[in-house]
C-alpha positions, 0 to 999 in steps of 0.5 A, a space after each residue: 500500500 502506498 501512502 500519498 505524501 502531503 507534506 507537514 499536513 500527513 505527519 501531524 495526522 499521522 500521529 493523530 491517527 496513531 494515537 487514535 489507533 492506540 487508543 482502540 486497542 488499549 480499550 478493546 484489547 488492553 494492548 499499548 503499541 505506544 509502550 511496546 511499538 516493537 509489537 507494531 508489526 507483529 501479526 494479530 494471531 502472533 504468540 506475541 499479541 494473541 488477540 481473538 477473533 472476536 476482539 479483532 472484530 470488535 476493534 475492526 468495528 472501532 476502527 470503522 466507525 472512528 475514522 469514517 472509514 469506507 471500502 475496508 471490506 477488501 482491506 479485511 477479506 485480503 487479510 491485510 487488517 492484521 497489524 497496527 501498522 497495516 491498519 495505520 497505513 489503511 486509515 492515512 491512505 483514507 483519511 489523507 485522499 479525503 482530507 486533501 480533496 476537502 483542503 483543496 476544495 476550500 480555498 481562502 478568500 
């Protein structure tokens, strides 16, 4: 997946993303990335982070509703939504297209 390049503008998201991110999983799955970032690219199912289907889902549900996400089902039934920061990278590729469009929509008078 690629992440389109803005500027300044995707990296203040991007930590507000993350955090945001972060939060979801803390609430659902008692699982900080924040204190164990090396978790972040380890695989849902791993040993390492055990997370259960039913929280996955619960989280994927989060996740939808918190960022407005659209068209995630390809996301999902690829199997794509199965780490912190595939899941990060998904919501900046959303939420960044999305945010430009409206930015360059609205121009300053």
């Amino acid at each position: 997946m690629f992440i389109k390049t803005l500027g300044r503008y995707d990296v203040m998201h991007k930590n507000t993303y993350d955090a945001q991110l972060n939060n979801i999983f803390i609430k659902y799955a008692n699982i900080n990335f924040e204190a164990m970032p090396e978790l972040k690219n380890k695989h849902f199912f791993s040993s390492d982070i055990g997370l259960s289907a039913r929280d996955l889902v619960v989280i994927l549900k989060a996740t939808i509703d918190i960022f407005k996400i659209k068209n995630y089902e390809e996301f999902v039934v690829g199997g794509e939504f199965s780490t912190f920061n595939k899941i990060l990278e998904f919501i900046l590729n959303q939420n960044i297209v999305f945010d430009y469009l409206f930015i360059s929509s609205h121009k300053p008078v």
